[in-house]
N, C-alpha and C positions, 0 to 999 in steps of 0.2 A: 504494500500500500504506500502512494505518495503523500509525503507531507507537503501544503502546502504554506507558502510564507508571501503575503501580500507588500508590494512596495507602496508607498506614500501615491504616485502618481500614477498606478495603479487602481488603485482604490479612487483617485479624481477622476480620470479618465472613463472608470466606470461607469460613476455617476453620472458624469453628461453623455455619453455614449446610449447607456440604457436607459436615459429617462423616457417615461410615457410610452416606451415599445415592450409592453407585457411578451410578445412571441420571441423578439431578442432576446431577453430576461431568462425566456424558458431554456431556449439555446445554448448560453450561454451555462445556464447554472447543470443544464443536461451533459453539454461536454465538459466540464469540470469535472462532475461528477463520476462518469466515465472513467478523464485522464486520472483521477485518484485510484482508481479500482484496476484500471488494465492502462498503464500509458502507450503499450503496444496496438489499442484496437484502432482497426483499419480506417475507423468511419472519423476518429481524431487528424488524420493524416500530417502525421505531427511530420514537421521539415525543423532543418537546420540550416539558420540563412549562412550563404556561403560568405568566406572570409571572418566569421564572428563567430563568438562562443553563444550565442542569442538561438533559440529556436520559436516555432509558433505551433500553434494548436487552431487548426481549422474551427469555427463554431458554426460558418456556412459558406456559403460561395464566395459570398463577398468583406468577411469578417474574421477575424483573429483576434486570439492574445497571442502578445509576446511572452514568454518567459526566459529562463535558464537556470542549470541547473546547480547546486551547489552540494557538493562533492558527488555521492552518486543517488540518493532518495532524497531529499527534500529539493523543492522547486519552489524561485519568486518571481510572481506575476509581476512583470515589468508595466508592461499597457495591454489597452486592447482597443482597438478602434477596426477601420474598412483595410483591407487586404496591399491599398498603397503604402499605408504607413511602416512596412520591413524598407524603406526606403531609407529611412531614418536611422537605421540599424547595419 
């Protein structure tokens, strides 16, 4: 099982990200819920952005969190917004 560890901007980014979108909300807290249980299932399609120790966690087509890991089971959610933002990364 993964522990996870929330970052400050994280936790903001959520906030305005999910507001008022109850289906994103659901999304969102479904693949968490998920990457806690199995981080290998297929429908997470977890990637590793190239050149960076940063990875993402699909939530839909168009949506991500970022994370990374820190040694080998615990993970902190760095952000999460639309699927441009590994640009930043």
């Amino acid at each position: 099982m993964i522990e996870l560890k929330y970052s400050q901007k994280y936790l903001h980014e959520r906030r305005k990200f999910l507001r008022n979108n109850f289906e994103l909300l659901n999304r969102t807290t479904k693949a968490l819920r998920v990457f806690v249980s199995n981080p290998k299932h297929p429908s997470l399609n977890l990637e590793k952005l190239k050149g960076s120790r940063y990875w993402t966690i699909r939530i839909d087509k168009g949506s991500r969190i970022f994370f990374m890991w820190i040694d080998k089971t615990p993970a902190i959610l760095l952000d999460i917004g639309t699927h441009d933002k590994y640009r930043q990364y």
